[in-house]
N, C-alpha and C positions, 0 to 999 in steps of 0.2 A: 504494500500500500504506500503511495505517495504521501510523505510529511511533510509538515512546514519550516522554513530555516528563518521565521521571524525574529525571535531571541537573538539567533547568531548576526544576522545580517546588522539587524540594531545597535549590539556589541561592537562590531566592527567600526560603525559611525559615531560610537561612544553616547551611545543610548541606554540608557536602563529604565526610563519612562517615556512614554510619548502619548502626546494626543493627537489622534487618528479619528476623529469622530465617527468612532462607535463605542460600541457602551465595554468599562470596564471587562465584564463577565465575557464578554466574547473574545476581545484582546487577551487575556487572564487562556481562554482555552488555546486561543491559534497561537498566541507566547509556548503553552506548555506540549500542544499536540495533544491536547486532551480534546479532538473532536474526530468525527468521521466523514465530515462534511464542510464544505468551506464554500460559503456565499461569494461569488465573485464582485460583487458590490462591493463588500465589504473590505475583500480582499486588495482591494485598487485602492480604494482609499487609504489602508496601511502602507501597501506600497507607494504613494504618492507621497506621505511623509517621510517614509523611507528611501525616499529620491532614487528606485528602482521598477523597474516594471514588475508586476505582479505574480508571470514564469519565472522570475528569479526570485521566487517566496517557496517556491515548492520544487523540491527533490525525491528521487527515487530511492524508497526503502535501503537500498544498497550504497548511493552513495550517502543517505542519512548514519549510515554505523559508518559505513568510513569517516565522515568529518566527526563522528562521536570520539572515534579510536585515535583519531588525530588530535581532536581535543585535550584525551585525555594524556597521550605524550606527553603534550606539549605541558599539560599539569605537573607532570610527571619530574619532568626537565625544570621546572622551575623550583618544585618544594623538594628536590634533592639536594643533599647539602655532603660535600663532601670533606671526611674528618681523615687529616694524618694519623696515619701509622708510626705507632709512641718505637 
């Protein structure tokens, strides 16, 4: 099933809130991918404040765990902390 890469795209523009006129609870699902369904109304308008077209809001199951797994490297790589050998 195709997801949504809202949260990331927004990240990237150094967003962690935005107003997209539409209501909280919907943003709150298409942020989390907590939906099955995606109004494309809707979906333009997020993307129009996210100053990208509304296909580049949605990706393929597949490349969704890829940018997961990449995510989390890149977590990975940051909270490693390397300690000398006494």
């Amino acid at each position: 099933m195709a997801k949504l890469i809202i949260k990331d795209v927004a990240k990237r523009r150094g967003l962690n809130q935005m107003k997209a006129g539409v209501t909280v609870q919907l943003l709150h699902r298409y942020w989390n991918n907590y939906t099955g369904s995606v109004a494309l109304e809707q979906l333009e308008k997020i993307a129009k404040v996210l100053g990208v077209k509304p296909g580049e809001l949605i990706v393929s199951d597949e490349d969704y765990q890829a940018l997961r797994k990449s995510q989390e490297e890149d977590t990975d790589k940051r909270g490693a902390v390397d300690i000398p050998a006494a």
